[in-house]
N, C-alpha and C positions, 0 to 999 in steps of 0.2 A: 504494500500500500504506500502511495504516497507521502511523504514526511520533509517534502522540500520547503520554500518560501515563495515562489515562482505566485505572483497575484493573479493569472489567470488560472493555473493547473488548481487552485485555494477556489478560484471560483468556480471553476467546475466541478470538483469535489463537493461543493455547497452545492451546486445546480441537484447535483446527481443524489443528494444525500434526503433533500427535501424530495426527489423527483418519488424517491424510493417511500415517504412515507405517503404522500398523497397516492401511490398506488395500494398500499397496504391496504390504507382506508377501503378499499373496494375488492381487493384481489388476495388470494393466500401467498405467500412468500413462493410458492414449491411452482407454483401460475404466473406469476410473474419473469418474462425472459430477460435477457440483455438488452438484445431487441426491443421489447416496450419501455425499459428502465430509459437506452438513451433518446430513441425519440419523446417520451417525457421530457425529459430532464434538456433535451436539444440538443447533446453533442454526438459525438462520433463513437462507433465501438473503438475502435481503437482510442480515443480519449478516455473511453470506462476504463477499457482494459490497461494503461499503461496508470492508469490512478489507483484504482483499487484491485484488479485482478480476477476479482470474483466477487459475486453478489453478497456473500455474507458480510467481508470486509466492508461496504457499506451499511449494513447494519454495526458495525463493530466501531466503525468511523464514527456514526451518530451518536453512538451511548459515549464513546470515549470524549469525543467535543462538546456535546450539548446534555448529554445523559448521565452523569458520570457523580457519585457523591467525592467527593473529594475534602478530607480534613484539614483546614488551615494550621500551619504553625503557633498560631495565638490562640486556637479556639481550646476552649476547655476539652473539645469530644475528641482530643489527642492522649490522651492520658488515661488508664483506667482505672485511676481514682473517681474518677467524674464520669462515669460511662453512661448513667442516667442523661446525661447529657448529649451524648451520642444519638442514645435512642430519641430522644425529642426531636433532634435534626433530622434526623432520618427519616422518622415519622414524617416530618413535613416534606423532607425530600423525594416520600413516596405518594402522596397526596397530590404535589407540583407537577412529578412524572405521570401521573396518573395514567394519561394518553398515552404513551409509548412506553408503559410497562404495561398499558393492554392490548397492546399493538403483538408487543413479543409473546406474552403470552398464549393469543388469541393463535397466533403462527407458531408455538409452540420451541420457541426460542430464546425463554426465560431463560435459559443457562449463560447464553452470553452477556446476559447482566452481572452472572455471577463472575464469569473470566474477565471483566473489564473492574468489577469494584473490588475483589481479589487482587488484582494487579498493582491497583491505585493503592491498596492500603498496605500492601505490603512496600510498597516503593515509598510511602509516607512512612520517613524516619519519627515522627513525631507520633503515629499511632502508635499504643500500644507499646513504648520505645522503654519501658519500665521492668520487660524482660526478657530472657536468653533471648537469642536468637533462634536455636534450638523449640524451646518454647511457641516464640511467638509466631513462627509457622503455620502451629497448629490452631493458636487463638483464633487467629486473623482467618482461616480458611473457616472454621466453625462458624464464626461472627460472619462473614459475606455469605457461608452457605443460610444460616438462619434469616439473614436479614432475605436474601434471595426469597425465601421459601415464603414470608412473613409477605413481602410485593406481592407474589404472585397469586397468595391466598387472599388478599386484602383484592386484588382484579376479580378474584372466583367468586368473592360472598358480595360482588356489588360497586364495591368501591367506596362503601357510606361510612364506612369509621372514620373517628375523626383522629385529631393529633394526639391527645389526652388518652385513649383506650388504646392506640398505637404506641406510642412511649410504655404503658403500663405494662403493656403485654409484651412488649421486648424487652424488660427489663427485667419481667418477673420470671420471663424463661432464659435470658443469660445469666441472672442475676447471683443466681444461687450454686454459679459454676466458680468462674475463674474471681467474678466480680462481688462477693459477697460480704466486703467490707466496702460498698459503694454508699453513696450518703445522698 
């Protein structure tokens, strides 16, 4: 996939990324070709193909640039002293996504949620950064699998919980694992 700064190849990446959700909206993932994606989106296959290579890579494009929770160095939800904290962000960050973690779901590709916030947290020196390395492997994959799981059933029952029952209920089932001196 592309990773350059080139402002046209950035806008066609964007053409092609939007082009990809407005067909979701209407079409299953497995229905959708290269062929509809670039006349959508207006470029050439050879512009698809030398940006992203394959249709998933634009889903992986989108969740990583627009989709993606990402923990700030300042933010309390770095630490798991604080991890109630976490869960509050998250909650909202699953609420804000709502549409495109029903998008993946619906197409049956919620897991690439999990490879992209997996990646993110384990790359974030500041998550979690309070043990082994060893260790925190295994935290960080449990926490993106549960949060993962936690999105995709929050798209199954409706989508109507709000931030408050989402915080609670993620806290109350990591809570009593790694994080049970949280406050």
């Amino acid at each position: 996939m592309y990773q350059g700064s080139n402002k046209s190849a950035l806008l066609s990446q964007k053409l092609i990324s939007d082009a990809m959700l407005r067909l979701l909206e209407e079409n299953p993932f497995n229905e959708i070709s290269v062929s509809d994606l670039c006349r959508e989106a207006q470029v050439s296959r050879q512009t698809f193909y030398s940006l992203f290579g394959a249709k998933e890579n634009v889903i992986l494009y989108e969740l990583n640039h627009n989709c993606c929770f990402l923990p700030e160095e300042s933010s309390a939800t770095c630490h798991s002293a604080v991890f109630r904290s976490f869960c509050e962000d998250y909650s909202r960050y699953i609420i804000e996504k709502k549409h495109i973690i029903s998008l993946l779901v619906r197409n049956d590709m919620i897991h690439f949620l999990y490879d992209v916030q997996y990646r993110s947290l384990m790359e974030c020196k500041y998550f979690i950064s309070d043990v082994s390395d060893e260790n925190r492997i295994f935290i960080v994959d449990f926490i993106a699998s549960g949060m993962n799981s936690i999105a995709k059933n929050f798209i199954l029952t409706g989508g109507k919980a709000d931030v408050g029952f989402l915080k609670k209920l993620m806290f109350s089932l990591f809570g009593g694992l790694y994080f049970k001196n949280c406050k």
